[in-house]
C-alpha positions in Angstrom: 1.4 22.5 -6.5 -1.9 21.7 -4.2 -2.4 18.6 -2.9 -5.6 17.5 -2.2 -5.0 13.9 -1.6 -7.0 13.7 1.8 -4.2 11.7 3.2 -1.7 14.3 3.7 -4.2 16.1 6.2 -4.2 13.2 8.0 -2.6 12.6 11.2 -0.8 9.2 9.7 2.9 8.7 9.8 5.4 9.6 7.1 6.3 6.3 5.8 2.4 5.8 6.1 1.9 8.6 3.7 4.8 7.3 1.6 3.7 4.0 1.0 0.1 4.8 0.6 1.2 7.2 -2.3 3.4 4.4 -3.8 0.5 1.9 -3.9 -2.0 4.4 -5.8 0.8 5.6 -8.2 1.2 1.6 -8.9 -2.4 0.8 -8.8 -4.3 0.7 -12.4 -7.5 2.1 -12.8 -9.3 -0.4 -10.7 -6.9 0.4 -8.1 -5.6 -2.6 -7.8 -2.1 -3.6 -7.4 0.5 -6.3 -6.0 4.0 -5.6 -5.7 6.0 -7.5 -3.0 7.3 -5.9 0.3 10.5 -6.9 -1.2 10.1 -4.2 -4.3 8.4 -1.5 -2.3 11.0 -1.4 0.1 14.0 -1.1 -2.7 12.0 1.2 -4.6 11.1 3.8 -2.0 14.6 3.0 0.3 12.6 2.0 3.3 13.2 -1.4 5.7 10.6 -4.0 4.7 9.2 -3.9 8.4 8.9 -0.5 8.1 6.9 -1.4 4.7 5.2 -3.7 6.7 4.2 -1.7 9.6 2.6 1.1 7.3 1.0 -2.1 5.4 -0.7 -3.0 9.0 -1.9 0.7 9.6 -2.7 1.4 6.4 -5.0 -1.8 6.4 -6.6 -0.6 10.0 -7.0 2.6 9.1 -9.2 1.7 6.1 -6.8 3.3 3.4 -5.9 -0.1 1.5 -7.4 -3.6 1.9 -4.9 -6.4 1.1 -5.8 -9.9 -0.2 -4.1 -12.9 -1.0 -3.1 -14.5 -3.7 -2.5 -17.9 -4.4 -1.5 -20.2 -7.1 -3.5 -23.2 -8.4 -1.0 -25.2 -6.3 -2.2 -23.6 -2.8 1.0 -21.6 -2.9 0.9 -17.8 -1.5 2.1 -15.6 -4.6 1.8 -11.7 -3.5 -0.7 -9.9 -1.6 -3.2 -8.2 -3.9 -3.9 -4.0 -2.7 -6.8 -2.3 -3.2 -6.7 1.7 -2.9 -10.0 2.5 -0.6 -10.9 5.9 -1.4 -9.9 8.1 1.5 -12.0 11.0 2.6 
């Protein structure tokens, strides 16, 4: 099997890599999607500050840009994930 995802001939971290792949396998066709630290971490058996450190480089390293979102009350709700197209 090739892969030719850009980000695996990167020099990013494993659980950079992991997480990136998770979000675009979750993402719809937009690429768009919002799952909590909470659920990534369970799903791919990693600490949530590990989730959230790879969150932070992923974000500064222009892979994923994360919004919030917020309910009509003012309450946060989830962060919303946009896969950037890596090349």
């Amino acid at each position: 099997m090739k892969y030719n995802n850009p980000i695996y001939r990167s020099d990013q971290p494993y659980r950079n890599v992991v997480v990136y792949q998770y979000l675009r396998d979750r993402a719809g066709k937009k690429g768009y999607c919002w799952p909590s630290i909470a659920t990534m971490a369970e799903d791919i058996g990693m600490s949530k500050s590990t989730i959230q450190r790879a969150l932070n480089d992923l974000e500064k390293r222009k892979y994923i840009k994360r919004e919030n979102r917020w309910r009509a009350d003012g309450g946060k709700t989830s962060n919303l994930y946009a896969i950037l197209e890596v090349k």
